[in-house]
C-alpha positions in Angstrom: -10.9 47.5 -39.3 -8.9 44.3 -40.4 -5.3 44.3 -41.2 -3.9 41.5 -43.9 -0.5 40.3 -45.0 -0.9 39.2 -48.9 1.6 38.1 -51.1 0.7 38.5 -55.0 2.5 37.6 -58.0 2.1 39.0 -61.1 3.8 38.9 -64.6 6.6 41.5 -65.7 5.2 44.3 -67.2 6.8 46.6 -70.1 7.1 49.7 -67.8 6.7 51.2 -64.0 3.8 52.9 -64.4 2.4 49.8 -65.8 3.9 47.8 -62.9 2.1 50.2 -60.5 -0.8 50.2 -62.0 -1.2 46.5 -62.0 0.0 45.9 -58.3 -2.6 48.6 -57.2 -5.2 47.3 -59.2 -4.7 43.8 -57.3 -4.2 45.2 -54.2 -7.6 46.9 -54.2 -8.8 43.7 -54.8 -8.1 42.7 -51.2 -8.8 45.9 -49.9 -7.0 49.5 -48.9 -3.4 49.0 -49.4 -1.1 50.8 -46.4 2.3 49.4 -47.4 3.9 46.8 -50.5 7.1 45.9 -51.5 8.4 43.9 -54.3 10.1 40.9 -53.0 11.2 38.8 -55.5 11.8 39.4 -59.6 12.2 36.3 -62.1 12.2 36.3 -65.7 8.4 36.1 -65.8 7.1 37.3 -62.7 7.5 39.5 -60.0 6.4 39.0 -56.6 5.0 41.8 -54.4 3.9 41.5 -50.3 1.6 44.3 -48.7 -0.1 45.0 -45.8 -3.8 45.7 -46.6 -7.0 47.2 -44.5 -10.7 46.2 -44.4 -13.7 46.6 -42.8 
């Protein structure tokens, strides 16, 4: 098992379960997310880091 750091960013969305959805969706992307935060909010985006597992 592999453990990564990512940061994403990805655009405002219009609610939170949209927002979770969207950062999960990503996440899975890079595999089986343990932990994510959102670090950083601007006008158009919002940044989010996690800690992810692989195989």
């Amino acid at each position: 098992m592999i453990t990564d750091f990512i940061t994403i960013a990805l655009p405002r969305q219009a609610s939170i379960r949209e927002l979770h959805q969207a950062i999960d969706q990503e996440l899975r992307a890079f595999g089986e997310p343990l932990r994510w935060a959102i670090t950083r909010v601007t006008s158009d985006t919002i940044e989010v880091e996690a800690v992810v597992t692989r195989d």
